[in-house]
N, C-alpha and C positions, 0 to 999 in steps of 0.2 A: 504494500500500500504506500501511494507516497501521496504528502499532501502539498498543497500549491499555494503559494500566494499569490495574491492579485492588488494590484498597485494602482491606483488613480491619481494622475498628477494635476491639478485643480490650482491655481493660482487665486490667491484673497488681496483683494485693492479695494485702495478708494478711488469711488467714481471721479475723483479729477485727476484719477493719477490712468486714467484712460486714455486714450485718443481721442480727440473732438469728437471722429466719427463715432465711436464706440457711444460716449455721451450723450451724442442725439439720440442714437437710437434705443439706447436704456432710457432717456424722457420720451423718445413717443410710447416705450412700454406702459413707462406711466400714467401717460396719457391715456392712454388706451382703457387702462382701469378704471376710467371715467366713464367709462361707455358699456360697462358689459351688465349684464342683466344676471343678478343671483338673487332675486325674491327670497330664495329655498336657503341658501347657505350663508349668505352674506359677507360668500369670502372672492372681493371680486379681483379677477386675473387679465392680464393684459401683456401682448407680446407684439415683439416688432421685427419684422425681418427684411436682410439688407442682400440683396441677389447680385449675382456677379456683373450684373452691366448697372447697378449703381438706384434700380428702382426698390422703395422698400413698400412695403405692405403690411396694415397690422392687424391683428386680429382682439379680441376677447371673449371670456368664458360667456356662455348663451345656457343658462339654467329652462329646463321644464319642469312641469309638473310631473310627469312622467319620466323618472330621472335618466335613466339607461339615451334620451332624444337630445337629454343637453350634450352641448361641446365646447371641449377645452382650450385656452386661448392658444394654447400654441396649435392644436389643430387646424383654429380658424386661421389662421396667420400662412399656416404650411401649405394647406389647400385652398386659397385666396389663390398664392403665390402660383402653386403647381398648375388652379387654372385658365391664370391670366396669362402663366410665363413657362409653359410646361418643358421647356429646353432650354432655360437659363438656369443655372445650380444655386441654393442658396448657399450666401459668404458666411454672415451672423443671423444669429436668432437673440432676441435679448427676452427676456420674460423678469415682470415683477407684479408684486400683487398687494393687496390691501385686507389686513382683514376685517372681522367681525365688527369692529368697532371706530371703519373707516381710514384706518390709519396705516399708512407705507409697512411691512412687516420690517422688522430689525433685521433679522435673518434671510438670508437669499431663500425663494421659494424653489423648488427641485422640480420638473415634471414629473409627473404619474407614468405609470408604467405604459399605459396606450397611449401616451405622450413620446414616451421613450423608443417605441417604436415606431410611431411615423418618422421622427427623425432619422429613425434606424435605416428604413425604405427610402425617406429622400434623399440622404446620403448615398444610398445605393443604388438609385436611378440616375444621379447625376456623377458617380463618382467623384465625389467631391463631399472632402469633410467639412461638419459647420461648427464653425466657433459659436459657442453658445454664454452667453453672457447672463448671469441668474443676480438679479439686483436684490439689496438690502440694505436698508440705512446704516448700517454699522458697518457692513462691507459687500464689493458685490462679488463673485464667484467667475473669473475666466476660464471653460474650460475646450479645450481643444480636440472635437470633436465628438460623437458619441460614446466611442468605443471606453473614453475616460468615466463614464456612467454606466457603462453597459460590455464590461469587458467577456464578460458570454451573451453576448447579444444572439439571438435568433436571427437570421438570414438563411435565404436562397440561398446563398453564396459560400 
């Protein structure tokens, strides 16, 4: 038997210690959190993503009554993207969130695990890893690529 370790390299900054680019597009995340609809949970999520010829697209969490019908912002953001832009690869994806009581989380918010796999699929359709930028007041989270989240990721491939 032998056991294995698995290593995630995850970089922690502060948002000014980013790139302009990276900044904007963690404030339209935020932005974004303005706009999403969570009646149900009140935990509202917002994402921004920035595709390789320079257009970005955002998305946010879309609550039902029917819970299994809502969808999560980085979904909306990823499937925006794939289909306005279905042959341009995304560069970054930034995701931040607000919860319960309106207010920016401290802590970087992670995606869900069918989060974690679409990224899994977009990456693998466009061959091309995405920087995923996970914001939080106290610090935001750079990480580079999925496989840094998902080192036994599921694929085709």
């Amino acid at each position: 038997m032998e056991q294995l370790e698995l290593k995630s390299v995850i970089t922690a900054c502060q948002l000014e210690e980013l790139s302009p680019a990276d900044q904007h597009l963690v404030t339209l995340a935020i932005e974004a959190t303005q706009r999403s609809y969570a009646p149900y949970s009140h935990f509202h999520v917002g994402a921004a993503v920035l595709l390789e010829n320079g257009v970005e697209v955002i998305g946010c969490n879309q609550e039902n009554a029917a819970y299994p019908s809502g969808l999560c912002a980085e979904r909306t953001a990823l499937f925006a993207a794939g289909a306005q832009y279905p042959d341009v690869a995304v560069d970054t994806l930034a995701i931040a969130a607000r919860g319960t009581d309106g207010e920016l989380l401290s802590e970087p918010c992670s995606p869900c695990g069918s989060c974690r796999q679409v990224i899994i699929e977009t990456e693998t359709r466009a061959k091309h890893p995405i920087r995923i930028l996970l914001y939080g007041r106290r610090c935001t989270y750079v990480i580079d690529g999925i496989r840094q989240l998902m080192p036994l990721m599921f694929s085709e491939f």
